[in-house]
N, C-alpha and C positions, 0 to 999 in steps of 0.2 A: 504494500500500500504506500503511495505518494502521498502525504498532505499538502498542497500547498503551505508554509508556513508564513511566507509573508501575507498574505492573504486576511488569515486568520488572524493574525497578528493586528492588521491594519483595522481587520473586522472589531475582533476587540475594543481599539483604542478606540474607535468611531463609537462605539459603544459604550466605552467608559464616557465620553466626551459631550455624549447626547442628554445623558441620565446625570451627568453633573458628579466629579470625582469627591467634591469635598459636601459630604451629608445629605446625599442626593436618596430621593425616597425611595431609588431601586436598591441603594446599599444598606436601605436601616440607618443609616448614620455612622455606619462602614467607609474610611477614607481610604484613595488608592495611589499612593506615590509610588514613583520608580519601580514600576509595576516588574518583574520576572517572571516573559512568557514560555511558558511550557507546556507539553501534548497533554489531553487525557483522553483516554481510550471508555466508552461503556461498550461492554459484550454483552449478548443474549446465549445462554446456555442452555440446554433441553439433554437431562441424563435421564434418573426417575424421575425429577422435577423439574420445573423452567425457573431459574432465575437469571441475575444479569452483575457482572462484573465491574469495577471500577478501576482503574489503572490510572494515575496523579504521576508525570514522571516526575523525581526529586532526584537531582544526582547523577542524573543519568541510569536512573533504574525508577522500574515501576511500582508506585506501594500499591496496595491490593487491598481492593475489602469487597467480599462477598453482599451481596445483596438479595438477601430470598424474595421480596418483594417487591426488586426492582427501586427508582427511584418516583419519589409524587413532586408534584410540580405547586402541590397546596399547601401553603405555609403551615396550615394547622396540623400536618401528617408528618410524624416523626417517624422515617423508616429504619429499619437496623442495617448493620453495615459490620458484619462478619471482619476482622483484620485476616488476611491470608498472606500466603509468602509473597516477597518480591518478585517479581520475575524480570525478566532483561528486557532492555526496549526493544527490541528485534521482536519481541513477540508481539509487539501490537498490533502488526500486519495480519495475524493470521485468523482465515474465516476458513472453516471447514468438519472435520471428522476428528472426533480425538480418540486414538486408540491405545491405550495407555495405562498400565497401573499405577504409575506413579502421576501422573496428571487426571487419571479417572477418564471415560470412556463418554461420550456426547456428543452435541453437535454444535458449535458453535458459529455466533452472528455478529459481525461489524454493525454493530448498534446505530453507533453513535461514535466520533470525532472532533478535532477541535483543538482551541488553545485554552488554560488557564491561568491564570494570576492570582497570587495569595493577595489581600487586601489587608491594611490596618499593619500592625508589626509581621505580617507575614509579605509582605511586599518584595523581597529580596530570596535570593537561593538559601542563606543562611536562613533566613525569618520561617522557611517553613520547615525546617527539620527543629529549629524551636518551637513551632507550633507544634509539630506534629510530636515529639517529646510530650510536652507540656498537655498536650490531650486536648486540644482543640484548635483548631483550623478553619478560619474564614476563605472564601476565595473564589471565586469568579469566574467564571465556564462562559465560551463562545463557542457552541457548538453547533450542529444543524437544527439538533432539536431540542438539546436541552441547554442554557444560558440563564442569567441573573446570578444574585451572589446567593451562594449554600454555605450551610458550615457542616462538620464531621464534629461531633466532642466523641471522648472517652467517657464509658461508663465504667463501673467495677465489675462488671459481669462476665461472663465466660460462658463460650460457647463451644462445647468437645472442647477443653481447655485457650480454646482463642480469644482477645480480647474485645469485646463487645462495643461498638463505635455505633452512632447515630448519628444519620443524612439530615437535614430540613433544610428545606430554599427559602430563604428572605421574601417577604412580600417585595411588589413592583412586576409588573408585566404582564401579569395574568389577566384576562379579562373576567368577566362576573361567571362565566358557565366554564368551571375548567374541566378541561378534558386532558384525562392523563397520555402522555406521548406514547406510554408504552402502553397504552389499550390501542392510539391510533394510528401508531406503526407497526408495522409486520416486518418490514421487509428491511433487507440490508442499505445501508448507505456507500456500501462499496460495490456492491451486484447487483443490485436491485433484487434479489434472490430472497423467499420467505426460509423458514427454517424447514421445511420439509424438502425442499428445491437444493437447498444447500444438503441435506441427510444424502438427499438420492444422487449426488453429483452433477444436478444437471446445469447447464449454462444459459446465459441470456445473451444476447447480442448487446453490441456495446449500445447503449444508452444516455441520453441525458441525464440527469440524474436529479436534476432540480426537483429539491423536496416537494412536496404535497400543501396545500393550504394549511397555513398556520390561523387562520382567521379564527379559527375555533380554541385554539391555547394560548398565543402569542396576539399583542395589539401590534406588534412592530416586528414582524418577522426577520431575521437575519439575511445574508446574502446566502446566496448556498457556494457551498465549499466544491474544488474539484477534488476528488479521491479515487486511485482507481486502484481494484483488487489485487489481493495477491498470486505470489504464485502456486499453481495445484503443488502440496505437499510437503508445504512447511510445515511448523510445528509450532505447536504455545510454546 
């Protein structure tokens, strides 16, 4: 997978720039200086069950937190967020089959792509592995389909011994009727491919890719992103 980076980058700042960096009502009252941008990856997963993955690069590796629910786009929904192993940025490219016991066996979906920015003291590469220490993290996603600022804190709880994290997105953006992105996505942003399409290997002809109406989540939808898929038979 290619991201455009400057793109997104630029997407971003237009972004920050519009909503107002200093106490603007899309950040809470969240400030954004000398913003450090970075990938994040969400995956769709389907083994026994479907959930969907988070990958924040810091460092140049990806930190990891499971999400059984997926992510909600409605301030009032605190979803959980599994902490999982890092994995290498190399794997973010990959949409396919996982055959694997030490990765576990399923199907996985290029969700969702993008850049983000820590906001507030997490602004810098240093300020998020302090945040992310310190058990909470503000920060700011420009992605196809999901953007605004979310935070992750730490809870005390454990999950099969892993450390228990919680999503929620910031009010700002949503319109009165929201609709969750991951009810009105199916399909990849790198294939255009649904998860069953992707299980059975099959292909789509190249595509435009320009996302689906946002008018039903988003007042101000994004630009859309160029991405194109990987190659058959990488690996997470």
């Amino acid at each position: 997978m290619n991201i455009d980076r400057p793109l997104i980058v630029d997407q971003l700042k237009a972004f920050v720039a519009v909503r107002g960096a200093s106490r603007s009502a899309e950040s809470g009252g969240i400030t954004t200086q000398s913003q450090q941008y970075s990938t994040f990856i969400l995956k769709k997963r389907a083994a026994s069950r479907v959930f969907f993955d988070l990958h924040l690069e810091v460092g140049g590796i990806l930190r990891s937190w499971v999400l059984p629910k997926g992510p909600s786009i409605d301030p009032a929904v605190r979803r959980l967020a599994v902490q999982a192993d890092d994995h290498p940025l190399a794997s973010a490219s990959f949409e396919g089959v996982v055959r694997s016991e030490r990765h576990g066996s399923g199907t996985v979906m290029l969700w969702d792509a993008g850049s983000y920015c820590g906001v507030g003291s997490a602004a810098s590469a240093d300020g998020l592995n302090s945040a992310l220490r310190a058990g909470t993290l503000h920060f700011m996603l420009a992605g196809t389909r999901l953007r605004g600022v979310w935070t992750l804190f730490r809870t005390h709880l454990k999950c099969d011994g892993r450390t228990q994290w919680m999503l929620v997105r910031h009010r700002g953006g949503e319109s009165s009727r929201i609709v969750e992105p991951t009810d009105a996505f199916q399909s990849s942003i790198a294939t255009g491919r649904t998860m069953e399409e992707i299980m059975t290997g099959a292909c789509r002809p190249d595509v435009d890719l320009v996302e689906e109406s946002y008018t039903k989540t988003y007042a101000n939808p994004p630009r859309s992103l160029t991405i194109t898929s990987c190659q058959p038979g990488e690996r997470p």
